[in-house]
N, C-alpha and C positions, 0 to 999 in steps of 0.2 A: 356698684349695685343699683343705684339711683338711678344713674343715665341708663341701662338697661330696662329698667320698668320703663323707664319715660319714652326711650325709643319705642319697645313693646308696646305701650298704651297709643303711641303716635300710628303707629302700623294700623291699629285697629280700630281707630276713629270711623274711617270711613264708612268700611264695612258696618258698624254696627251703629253709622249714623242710616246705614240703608236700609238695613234689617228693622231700625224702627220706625222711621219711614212706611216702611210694607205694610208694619204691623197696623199703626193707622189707619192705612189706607184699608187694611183686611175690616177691623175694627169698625168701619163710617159704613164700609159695603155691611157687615149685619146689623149696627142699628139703623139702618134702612129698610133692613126687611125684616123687621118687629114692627107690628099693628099696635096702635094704641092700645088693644088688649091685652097687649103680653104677646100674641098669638105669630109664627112666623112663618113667612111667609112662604105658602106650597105644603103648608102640614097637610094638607087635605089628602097629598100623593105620596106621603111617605114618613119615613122618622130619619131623614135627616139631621131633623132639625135638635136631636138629641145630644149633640155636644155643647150645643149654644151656651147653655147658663155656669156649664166647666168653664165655658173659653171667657164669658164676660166674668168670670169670679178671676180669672187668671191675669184680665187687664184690668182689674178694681172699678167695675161698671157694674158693681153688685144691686145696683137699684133696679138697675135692668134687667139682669140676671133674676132679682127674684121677682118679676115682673112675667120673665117666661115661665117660670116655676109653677108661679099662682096661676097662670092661664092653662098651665097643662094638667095641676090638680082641676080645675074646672072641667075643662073640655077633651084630654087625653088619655086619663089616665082611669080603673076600673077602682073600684073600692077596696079590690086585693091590693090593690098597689101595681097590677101589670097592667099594660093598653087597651083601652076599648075594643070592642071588636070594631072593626070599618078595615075600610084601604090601606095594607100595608101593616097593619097595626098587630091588632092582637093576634090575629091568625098568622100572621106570617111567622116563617121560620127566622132562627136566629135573634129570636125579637132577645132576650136577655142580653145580648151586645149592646142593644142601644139604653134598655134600663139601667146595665150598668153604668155608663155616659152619666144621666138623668143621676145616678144615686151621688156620685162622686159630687156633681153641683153643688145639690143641693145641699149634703155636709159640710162642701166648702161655702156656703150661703149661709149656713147656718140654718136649714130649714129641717131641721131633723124630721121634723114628724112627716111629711114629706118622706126625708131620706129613712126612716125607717118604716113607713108604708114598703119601700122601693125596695129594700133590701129583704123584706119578708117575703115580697112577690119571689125573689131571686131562688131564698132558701127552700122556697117549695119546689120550684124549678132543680134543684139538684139531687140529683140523684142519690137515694140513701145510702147505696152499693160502693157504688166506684168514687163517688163525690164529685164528678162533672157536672155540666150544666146542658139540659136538655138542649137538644136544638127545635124540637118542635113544642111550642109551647102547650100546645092541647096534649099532649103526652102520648100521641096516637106510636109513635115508636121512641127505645131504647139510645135515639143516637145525643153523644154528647163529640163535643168537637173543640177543639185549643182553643179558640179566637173567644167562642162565648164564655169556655170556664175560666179562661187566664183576665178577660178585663172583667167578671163577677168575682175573680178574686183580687183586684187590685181593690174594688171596691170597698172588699169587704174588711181589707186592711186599714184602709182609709179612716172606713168607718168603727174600728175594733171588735169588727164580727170574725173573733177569730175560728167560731165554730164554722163557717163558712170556707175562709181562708186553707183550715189544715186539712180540707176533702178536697178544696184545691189543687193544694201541694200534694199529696198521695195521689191521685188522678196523671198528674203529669209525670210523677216519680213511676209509675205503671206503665205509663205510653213510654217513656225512654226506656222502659227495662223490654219492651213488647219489640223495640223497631229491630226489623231483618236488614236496615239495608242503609243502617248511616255510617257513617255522614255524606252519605250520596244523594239520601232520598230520606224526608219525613213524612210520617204518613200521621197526618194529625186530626184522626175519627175513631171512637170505637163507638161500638155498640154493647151495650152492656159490659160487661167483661173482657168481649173481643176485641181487636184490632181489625181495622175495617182495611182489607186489603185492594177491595172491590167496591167502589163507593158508587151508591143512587147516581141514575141516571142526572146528569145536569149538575152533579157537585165533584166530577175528577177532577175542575181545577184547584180548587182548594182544598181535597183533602189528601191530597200528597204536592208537597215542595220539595223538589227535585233541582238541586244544589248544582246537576250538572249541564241545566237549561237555561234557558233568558226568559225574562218577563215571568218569577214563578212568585208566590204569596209568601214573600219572605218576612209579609208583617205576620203569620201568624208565629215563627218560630222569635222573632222581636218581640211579641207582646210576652210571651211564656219568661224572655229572659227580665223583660221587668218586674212581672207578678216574684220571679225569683230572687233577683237580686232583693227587691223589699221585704218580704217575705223572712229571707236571710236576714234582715237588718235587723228588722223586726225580733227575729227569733236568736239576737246577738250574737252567730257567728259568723263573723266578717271572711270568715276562708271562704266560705259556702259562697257569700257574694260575689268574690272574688274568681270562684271557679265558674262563677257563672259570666261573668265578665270576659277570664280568660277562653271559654268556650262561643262565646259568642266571636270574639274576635279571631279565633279559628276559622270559624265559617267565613268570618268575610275573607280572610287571607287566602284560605285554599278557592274560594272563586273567583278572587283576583288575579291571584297565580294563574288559576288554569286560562283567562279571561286573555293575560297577560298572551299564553302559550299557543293559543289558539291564533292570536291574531301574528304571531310569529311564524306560525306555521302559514298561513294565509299569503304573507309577502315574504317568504324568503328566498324562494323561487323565480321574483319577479322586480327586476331593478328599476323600473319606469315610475316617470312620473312620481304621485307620492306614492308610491308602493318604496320607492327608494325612499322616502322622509320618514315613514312607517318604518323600514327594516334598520333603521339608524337608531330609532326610537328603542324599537323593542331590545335593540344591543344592549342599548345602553340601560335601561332599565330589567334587564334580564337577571343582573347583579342582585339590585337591591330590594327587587322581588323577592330573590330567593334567598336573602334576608330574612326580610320581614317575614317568611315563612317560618325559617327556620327558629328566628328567635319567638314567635308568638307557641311553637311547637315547645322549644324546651322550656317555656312559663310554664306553658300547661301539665309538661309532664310532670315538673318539679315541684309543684301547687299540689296535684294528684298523689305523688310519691308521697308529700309530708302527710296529705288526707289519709292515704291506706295506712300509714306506720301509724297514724293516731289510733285510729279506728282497731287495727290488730291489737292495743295495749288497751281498750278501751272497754268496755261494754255498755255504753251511756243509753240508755233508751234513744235520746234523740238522733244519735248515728243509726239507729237500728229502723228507726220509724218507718222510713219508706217500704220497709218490709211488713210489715204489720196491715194487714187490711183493712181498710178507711170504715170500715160498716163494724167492727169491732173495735172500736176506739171510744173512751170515753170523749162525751161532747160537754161544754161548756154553756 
C-alpha cells in the first residue's frame, strides 16, 4: 500500500509542479495590474475585474485582495450595494453575475459589511415570484437567466443568506420541470413564470445549450450543478449531491459518446493517410466509450430508483419543496 501511494504521488509531481508554476505566473500577471490604489487595471471598460479579490483570497494575497475591495467600495460600487452607473457597470445587463464574484470576496476577506452591502443589492435583484435573479438590473423587463441566478446563489450559501439561496433552488427546480427538449437542448431563460423559448435578439447564444452542437455555453448548466451540489450539502442530503453529480456526468458522457460517434462516422469510409490512424482509434475506443456510457447510465438510474422508492414512502416537506411555489414559502 506504501509503494503504491509513493508511485502515485511520484506520477504526479510533475504535473502539479506545473500547475503551480502557472499559478504564479497567473498570480504576478494581476498583481501587476493593481494600481497602488487598489484600482485594476482597465476598470474604466468593464467588470472584469470582479473575480480579482475571490482569486487573491484563494492564493492568501488577502492584503491585496482587500486593497481591491476598499478601492471598489470607493470608486465602483452605489450605496445600494450594486455599480455605479458608468461603462459597463450599472446599466448593463447581467451585472449580478459579477456582484456575485465581488460578494463571495469579500466574505472570504472578511469584509462583511462590504459583503453585506453586496448581497442586499443581489436580494432586491431577485425576483419575489419565481426567485431568479433579474438580468436587467434597472428592472425594465421580467428576464431572469441560470448564469446570474445560480452564482447569486452560491453566493448567498457562502454567505448564509439562506433566504436568498432557497428562491434559488425553486427557480432552477422550475426551469427543469419547464424543459421540452433535454437532455438535447437547455434552454436556460424565463421570463416571469415562462420559459423563454425564443430569446431577445443578440442573446440565442446563451439561452439555450444545445448538448448536440460544439462551442455551446456549457458553463451555464456547470455553474446550476454547483450552486446544487452545495446547496444539497448544505441542506444535508448527500443523495441529492450525488444525483447532481451523477447527472452531470451524464452529460459529459453522452457528448463524448456522440463526439466519439461522429468522428467514426467521418473516417470510416476512408483508409488514407490519418484517416487510417483515426479509424483504428475510434475501433478501439468504441468499446470503452460505450462503457463509460453505459455504467454512468445505470448509476443514475439506480441513484434515481432509491430517490423515487424514498419519496413514495415519504411525505417530508423537503422532497415535496420544489413543488411548492417560491413566492408562497415562508422566508427567513
Amino acid at each position: 500500500m506504501t509503494r503504491v501511494a509513493t508511485a502515485g504521488a511520484s506520477a504526479l509531481d510533475g504535473p502539479l509542479e506545473r500547475a503551480r508554476a502557472a499559478r504564479e505566473r497567473s498570480l504576478a500577471w494581476l498583481l501587476d495590474h493593481i494600481g497602488s490604489d487598489g484600482g485594476p487595471v482597465g476598470w474604466q471598460d468593464g467588470n472584469g475585474w470582479s473575480r480579482v479579490p475571490w482569486t487573491l483570497s484563494l492564493c492568501g494575497r488577502t492584503e491585496e485582495g482587500a486593497a481591491v475591495l476598499d478601492w471598489a467600495a470607493r470608486n465602483a460600487l452605489a450605496p445600494d450595494g450594486g455599480f455605479r452607473q458608468g461603462p459597463a457597470r450599472g446599466t448593463g445587463r447581467f451585472g449580478a453575475y459579477q456582484l456575485g464574484h465581488l460578494a463571495i470576496g469579500a466574505w472570504r476577506l472578511e469584509r462583511y459589511d462590504i459583503a453585506n452591502d453586496l448581497l442586499g443589492r443581489l436580494a432586491a435583484l431577485q425576483d419575489p415570484k419565481t426567485g431568479g435573479i433579474l438580468v436587467c438590473p434597472d428592472g425594465s423587463s421580467r428576464l431572469t437567466d441560470l448564469l446570474c441566478t445560480a452564482q447569486v446563489g452560491i453566493a448567498a450559501l457562502g454567505a448564509g443568506r439562506d433566504d436568498i439561496a432557497r428562491g434559488v433552488r425553486a427557480w432552477i427546480a422550475c426551469l427543469s420541470a419547464q424543459q421540452p427538449d433535454f437532455p438535447n437542448r437547455l434552454f436556460n431563460m424565463r421570463d416571469g413564470d415562462a420559459l423563454v423559448l425564443e430569446p431577445p435578439e443578440g442573446m440565442a447564444w446563451i439561452a439555450v445549450t444545445d448538448f448536440t452542437a460544439p462551442r455551446q455555453t456549457y458553463f451555464y448548466p456547470g455553474i446550476a450543478a454547483v450552486f446544487l451540489a452545495q446547496y444539497a450539502m448544505a441542506d444535508g442530503d448527500a443523495d441529492a449531491a450525488q444525483l447532481v453529480a451523477c447527472e452531470c456526468v451524464m452529460l459529459v458522457e453522452s457528448k463524448d459518446h456522440l463526439n466519439w460517434g461522429l468522428l467514426d462516422a467521418k473516417v470510416r469510409s476512408n483508409f488514407r493517410g490519418p484517416h487510417a490512424a483515426l479509424k483504428l482509434a475510434c475501433e478501439q475506443m468504441e468499446g470503452e466509450e460505450d462503457e463509460h456510457l453505459y455504467h454512468a447510465r445505470s448509476w443514475t438510474r439506480d441513484l434515481w430508483r432509491r430517490r423515487l422508492n424514498a419519496r413514495s414512502s415519504s411525505t417530508k416537506e423537503s422532497d415535496a419543496g420544489a413543488a411548492i411555489p417560491y413566492s408562497s414559502r415562508a422566508r427567513s
